[in-house]
C-alpha positions as CSV (number, residue, x, y, z in Angstrom):
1,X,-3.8,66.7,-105.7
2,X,-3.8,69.7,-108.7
3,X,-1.6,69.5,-111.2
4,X,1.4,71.6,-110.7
5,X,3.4,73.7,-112.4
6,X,7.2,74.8,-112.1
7,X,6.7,78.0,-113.3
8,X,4.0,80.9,-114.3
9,X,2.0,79.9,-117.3
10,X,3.4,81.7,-120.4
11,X,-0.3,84.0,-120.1
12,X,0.3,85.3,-116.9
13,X,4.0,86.3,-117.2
14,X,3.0,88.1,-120.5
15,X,1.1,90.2,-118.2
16,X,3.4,91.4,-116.1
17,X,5.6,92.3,-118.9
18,X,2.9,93.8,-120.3
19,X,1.4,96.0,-117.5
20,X,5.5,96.6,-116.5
21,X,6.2,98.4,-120.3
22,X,2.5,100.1,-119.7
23,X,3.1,101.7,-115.8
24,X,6.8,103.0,-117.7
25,X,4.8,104.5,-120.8
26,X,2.3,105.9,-118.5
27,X,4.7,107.3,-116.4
28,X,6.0,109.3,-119.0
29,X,3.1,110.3,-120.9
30,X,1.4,113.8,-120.0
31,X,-2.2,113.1,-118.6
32,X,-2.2,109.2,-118.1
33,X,-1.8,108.0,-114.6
34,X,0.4,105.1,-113.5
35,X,-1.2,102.2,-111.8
36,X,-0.3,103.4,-108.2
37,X,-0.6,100.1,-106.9
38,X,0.1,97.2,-109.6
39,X,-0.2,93.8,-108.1
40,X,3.1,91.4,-108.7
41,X,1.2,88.6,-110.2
42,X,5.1,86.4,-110.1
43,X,4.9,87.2,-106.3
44,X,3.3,83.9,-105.6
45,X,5.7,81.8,-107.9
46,X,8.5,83.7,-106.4
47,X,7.3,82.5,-103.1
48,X,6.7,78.9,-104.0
49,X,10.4,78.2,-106.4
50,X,12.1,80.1,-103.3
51,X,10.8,77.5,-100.6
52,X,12.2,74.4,-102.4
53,X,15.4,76.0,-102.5
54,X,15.3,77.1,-99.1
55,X,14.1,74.2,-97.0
56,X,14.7,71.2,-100.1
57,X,13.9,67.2,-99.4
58,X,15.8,66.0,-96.7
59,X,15.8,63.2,-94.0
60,X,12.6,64.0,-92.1
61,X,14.5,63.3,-88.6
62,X,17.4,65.1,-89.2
63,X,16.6,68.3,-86.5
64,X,19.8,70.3,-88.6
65,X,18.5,70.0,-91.8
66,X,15.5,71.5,-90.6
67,X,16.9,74.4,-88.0
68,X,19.3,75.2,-91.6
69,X,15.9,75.4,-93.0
70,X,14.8,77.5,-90.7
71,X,17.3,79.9,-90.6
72,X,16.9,80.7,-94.1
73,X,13.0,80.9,-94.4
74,X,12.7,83.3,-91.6
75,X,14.8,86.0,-93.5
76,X,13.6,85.3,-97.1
77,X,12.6,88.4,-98.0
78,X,9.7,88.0,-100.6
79,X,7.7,85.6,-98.1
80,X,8.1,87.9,-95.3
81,X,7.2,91.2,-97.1
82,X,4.3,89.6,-98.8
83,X,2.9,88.6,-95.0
84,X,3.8,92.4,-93.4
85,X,3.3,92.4,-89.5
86,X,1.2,89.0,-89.6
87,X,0.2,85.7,-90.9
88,X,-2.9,83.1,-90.2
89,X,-2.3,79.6,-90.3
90,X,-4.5,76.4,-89.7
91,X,-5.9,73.3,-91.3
92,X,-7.6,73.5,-94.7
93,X,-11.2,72.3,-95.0
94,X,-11.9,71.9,-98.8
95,X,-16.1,72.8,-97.5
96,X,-15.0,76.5,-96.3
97,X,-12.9,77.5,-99.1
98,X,-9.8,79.9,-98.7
99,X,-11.5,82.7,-96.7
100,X,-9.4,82.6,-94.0
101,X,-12.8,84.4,-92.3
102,X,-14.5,80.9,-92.3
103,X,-11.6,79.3,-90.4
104,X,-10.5,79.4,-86.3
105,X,-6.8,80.4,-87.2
106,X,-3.5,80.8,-84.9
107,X,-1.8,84.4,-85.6
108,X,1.9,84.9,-85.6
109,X,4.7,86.9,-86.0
110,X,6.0,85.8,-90.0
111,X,9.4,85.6,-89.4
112,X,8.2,83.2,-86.2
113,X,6.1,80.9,-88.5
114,X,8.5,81.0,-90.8
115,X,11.2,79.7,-88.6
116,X,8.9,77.4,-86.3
117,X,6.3,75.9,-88.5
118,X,7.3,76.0,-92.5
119,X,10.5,75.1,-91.6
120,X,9.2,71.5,-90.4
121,X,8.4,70.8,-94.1
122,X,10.7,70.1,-97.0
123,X,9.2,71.1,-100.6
124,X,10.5,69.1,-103.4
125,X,9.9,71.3,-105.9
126,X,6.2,71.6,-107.9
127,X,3.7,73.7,-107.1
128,X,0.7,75.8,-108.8
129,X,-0.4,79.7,-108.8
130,X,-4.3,79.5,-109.3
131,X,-7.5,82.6,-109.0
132,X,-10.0,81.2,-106.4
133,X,-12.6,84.1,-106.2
134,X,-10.8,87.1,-104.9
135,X,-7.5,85.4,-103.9
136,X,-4.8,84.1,-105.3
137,X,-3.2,80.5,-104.2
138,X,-0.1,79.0,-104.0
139,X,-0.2,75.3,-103.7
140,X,3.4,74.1,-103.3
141,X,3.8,70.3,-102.7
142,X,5.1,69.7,-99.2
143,X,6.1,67.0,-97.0
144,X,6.3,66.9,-93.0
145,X,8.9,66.3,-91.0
146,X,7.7,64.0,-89.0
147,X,9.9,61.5,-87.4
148,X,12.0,64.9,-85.4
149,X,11.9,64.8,-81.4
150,X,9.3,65.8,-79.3
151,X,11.1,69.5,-78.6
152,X,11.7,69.8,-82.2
153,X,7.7,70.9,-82.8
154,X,6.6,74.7,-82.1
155,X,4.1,72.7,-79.3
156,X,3.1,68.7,-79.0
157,X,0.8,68.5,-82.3
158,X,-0.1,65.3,-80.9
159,X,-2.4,66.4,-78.5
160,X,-4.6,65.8,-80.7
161,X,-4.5,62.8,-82.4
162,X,-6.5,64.5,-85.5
163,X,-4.4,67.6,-85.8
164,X,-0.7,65.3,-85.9
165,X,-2.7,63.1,-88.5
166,X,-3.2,65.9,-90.3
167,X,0.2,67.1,-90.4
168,X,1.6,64.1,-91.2
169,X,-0.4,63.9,-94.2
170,X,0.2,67.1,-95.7
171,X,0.6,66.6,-99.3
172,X,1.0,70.8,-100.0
173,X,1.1,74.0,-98.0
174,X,-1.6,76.4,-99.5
175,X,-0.6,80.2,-99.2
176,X,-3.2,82.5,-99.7
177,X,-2.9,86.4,-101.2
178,X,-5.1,89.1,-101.0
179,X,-3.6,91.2,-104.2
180,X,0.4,91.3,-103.0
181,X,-0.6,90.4,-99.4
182,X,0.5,86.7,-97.9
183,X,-2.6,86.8,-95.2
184,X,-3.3,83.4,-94.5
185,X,-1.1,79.7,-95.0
186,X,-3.0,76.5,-94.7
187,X,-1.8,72.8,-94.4
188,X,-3.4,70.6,-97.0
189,X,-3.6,67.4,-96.3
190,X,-4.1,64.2,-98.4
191,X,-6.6,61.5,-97.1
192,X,-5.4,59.6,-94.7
193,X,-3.8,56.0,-95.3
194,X,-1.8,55.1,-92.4
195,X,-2.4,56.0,-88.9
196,X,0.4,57.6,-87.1
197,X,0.3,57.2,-82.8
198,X,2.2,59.5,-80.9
199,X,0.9,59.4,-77.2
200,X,0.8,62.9,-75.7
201,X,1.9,63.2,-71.5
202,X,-0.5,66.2,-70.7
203,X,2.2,68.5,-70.5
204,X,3.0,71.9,-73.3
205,X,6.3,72.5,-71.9
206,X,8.6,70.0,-70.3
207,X,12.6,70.4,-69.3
208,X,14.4,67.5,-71.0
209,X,17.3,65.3,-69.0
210,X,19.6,67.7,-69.9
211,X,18.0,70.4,-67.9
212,X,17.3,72.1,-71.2
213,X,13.3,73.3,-71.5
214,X,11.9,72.4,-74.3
215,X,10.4,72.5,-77.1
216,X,13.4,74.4,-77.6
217,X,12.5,75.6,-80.7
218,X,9.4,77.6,-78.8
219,X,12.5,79.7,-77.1
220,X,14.0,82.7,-77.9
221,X,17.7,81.5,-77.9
222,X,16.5,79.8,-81.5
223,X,14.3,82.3,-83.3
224,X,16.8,85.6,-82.6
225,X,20.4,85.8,-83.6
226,X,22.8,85.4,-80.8
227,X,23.6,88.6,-81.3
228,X,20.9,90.3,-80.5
229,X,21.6,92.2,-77.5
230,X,17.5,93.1,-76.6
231,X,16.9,89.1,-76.2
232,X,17.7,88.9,-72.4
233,X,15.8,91.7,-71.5
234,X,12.7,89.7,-73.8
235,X,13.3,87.5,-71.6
236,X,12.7,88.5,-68.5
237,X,9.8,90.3,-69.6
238,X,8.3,87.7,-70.9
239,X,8.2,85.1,-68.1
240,X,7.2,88.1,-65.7
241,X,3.7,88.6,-67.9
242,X,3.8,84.4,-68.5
243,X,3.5,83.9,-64.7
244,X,1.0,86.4,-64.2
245,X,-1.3,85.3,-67.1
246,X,-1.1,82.1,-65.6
247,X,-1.8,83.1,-62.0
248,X,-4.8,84.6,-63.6
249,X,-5.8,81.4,-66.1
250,X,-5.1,83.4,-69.1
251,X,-2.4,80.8,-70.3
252,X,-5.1,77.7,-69.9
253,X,-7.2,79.7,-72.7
254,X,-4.5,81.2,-75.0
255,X,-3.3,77.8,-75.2
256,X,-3.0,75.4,-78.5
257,X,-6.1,73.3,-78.0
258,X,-7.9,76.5,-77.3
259,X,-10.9,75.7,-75.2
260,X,-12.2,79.4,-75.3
261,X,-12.4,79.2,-79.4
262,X,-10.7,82.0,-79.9
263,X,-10.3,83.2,-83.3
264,X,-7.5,84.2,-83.8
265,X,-6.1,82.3,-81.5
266,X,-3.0,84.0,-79.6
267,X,-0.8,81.5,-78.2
268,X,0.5,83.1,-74.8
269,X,1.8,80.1,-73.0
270,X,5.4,79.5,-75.4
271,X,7.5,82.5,-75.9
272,X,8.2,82.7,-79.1
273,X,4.2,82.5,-80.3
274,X,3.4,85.1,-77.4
275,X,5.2,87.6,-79.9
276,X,1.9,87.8,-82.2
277,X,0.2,89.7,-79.4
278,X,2.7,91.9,-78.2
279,X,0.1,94.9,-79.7
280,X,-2.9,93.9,-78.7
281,X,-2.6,92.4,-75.2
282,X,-2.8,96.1,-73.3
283,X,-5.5,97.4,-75.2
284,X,-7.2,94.0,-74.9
285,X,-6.3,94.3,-70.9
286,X,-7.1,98.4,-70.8
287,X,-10.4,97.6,-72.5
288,X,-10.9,94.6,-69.3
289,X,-12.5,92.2,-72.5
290,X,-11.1,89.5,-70.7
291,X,-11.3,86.4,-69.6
292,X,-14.6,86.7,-71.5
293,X,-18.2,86.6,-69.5
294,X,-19.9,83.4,-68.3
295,X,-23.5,83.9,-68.7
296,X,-24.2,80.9,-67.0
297,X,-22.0,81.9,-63.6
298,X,-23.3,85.6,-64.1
299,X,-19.5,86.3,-64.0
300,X,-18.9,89.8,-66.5
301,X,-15.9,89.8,-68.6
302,X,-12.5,91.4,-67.9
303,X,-10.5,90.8,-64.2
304,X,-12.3,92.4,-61.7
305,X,-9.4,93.5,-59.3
306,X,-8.6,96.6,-60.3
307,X,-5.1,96.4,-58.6
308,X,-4.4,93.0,-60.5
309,X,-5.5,94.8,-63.9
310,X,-3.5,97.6,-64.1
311,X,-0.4,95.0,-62.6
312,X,-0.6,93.2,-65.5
313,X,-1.0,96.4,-67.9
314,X,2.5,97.6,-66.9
315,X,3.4,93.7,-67.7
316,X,2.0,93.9,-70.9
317,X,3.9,97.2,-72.0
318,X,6.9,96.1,-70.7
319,X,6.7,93.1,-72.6
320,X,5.7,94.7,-76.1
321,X,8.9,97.0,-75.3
322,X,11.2,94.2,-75.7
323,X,9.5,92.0,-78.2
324,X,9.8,95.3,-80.8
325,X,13.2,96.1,-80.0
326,X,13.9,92.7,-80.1
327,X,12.5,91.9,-83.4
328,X,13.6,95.3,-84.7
329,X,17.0,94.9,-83.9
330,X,16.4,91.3,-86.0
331,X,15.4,92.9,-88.9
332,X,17.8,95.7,-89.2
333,X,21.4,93.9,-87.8
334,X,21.1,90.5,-88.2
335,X,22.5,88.4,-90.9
336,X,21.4,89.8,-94.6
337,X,17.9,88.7,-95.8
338,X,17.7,85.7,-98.2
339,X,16.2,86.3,-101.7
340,X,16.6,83.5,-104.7
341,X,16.1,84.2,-108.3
């Protein structure tokens, strides 16, 4: 792994105090123009010293240590308002670089990612800001929680034996900015050294034998507050459009090992994932661009009932509705945003 660093280099935070007294000369000078739009080159080390506060080294099977985690991530303010409306996250291949254009990537919600995926690592503290071409990097050391239970995961990583390999030997997460923008996070992982098995049963979801459905961190009830008064009405809207995506095999596509190659991939079979689409789904189902064509069936793209189409339109506004009041609602009454020094 790169050497890390605890902190900015002594060069780079020069600069900001540097281009800081310049943009408050400049502002007061007659004739000279203020940078409108000066990029925050501490943003990234902000980012990186505020996850090892947030989710710290901890027993990797302790499921409250990591919801705790959780809690906290998904309402640090820096990471959030670096990502805006979305993140990409995936597997880093040290052949394609950090373009997140050169990868297959899943798209979420930040505050879901947040909550769901960075959350099931703890960060013990180093980490390095770095230039690579256009972007900047974070690379924050990282460790995966890997002994939780099964409905402790955002989906079964394990159906693939390769991807749950490759969490399990994450040495850093990688997060990727585009001047102040957070648009992509990758999982670096170290080579491997010891294979770790953990058989997969064929099935995403699955209701535990306390009648509980699981994973139960893919569910509502754990990303919103309990407060949140729109949740129940999500909800319902929700499992409507689930049930008809899946009466109409959308589900089988927009699913984790994503056999249509989707990129980016919208995950439409858990709830809490589904929330990354809530804005494109109608105009994807008003433009009929899918299921996609099969050339080889002579079968054209989009759903060819017309009736069934428009069904699932009304579905899909219904369902983008909720998801923004509910996430609204989130980000304006919930519990105060976290920030660290």
């Amino acid at each position: 792994m790169a050497r890390f660093s605890p902190r900015l280099d002594l060069p780079s935070a020069l600069k900001v105090t540097l281009l800081l007294a310049l943009c408050s000369c400049a502002a007061q000078t007659p004739g000279i123009k203020a940078p409108s739009a000066a990029v925050d080159e501490a943003l990234p080390a902000r980012i990186a010293q505020g996850l090892a506060q947030l989710s710290p080294p901890a027993d990797l099977s302790d499921p409250r240590a990591r919801d705790a985690a959780g809690d906290k991530l998904s309402r640090f303010e820096p990471l959030l308002g670096a990502a805006g409306n979305r993140i990409l996250w995936g597997g880093f291949d040290p052949a394609k670089g950090y373009d997140p254009d050169a990868y297959t990537l899943t798209e979420f919600v930040p505050m879901v990612w947040a909550k769901m995926y960075l959350s099931t690592y703890t960060f013990p503290g180093p980490y390095q800001v770095r230039q690579e071409g256009k972007f900047r990097v974070a690379e924050v050391a990282a460790k995966f929680r890997n002994n939780l239970d099964s409905g402790d995961y955002p989906y079964p990583f394990w159906h693939s034996a390769k991807k749950w390999q490759a969490y399990v030997d994450t040495e850093a997460v990688l997060l990727v900015f585009d001047q102040d923008r957070l648009i992509a996070a990758f999982r670096k992982a170290a080579p491997t050294t010891t294979v770790v098995e953990k058989p997969w049963d064929g099935r995403w979801r699955w209701t535990d034998a306390n009648g509980v459905e699981q994973p139960r961190v893919a569910l509502y009830s754990y990303l919103f507050s309990k407060g949140n008064p729109e949740v129940a009405n999500l909800e319902i809207r929700y499992r409507k459009m689930e049930q008809a995506f899946r009466e109409e095999s959308c589900t089988s596509c927009h699913a984790p090992d994503n056999p249509a190659k989707a990129n980016p991939l919208l995950l439409l079979n858990f709830p809490n994932q589904a929330l990354a689409g809530r804005h494109e789904l109608v105009k994807i189902l008003r433009d009929n661009e899918m299921p996609p064509a099969d050339e080889k069936k002579g079968v054209k793209a989009g759903i060819h009932d017309e009736a069934t189409r428009q069904a699932l339109i009304e579905l899909a506004k219904e369902f983008e509705t909720a998801a923004d009041a509910a996430l609204a609602y989130e980000k304006k009454d919930s519990p105060t945003g976290v920030n660290v020094p």
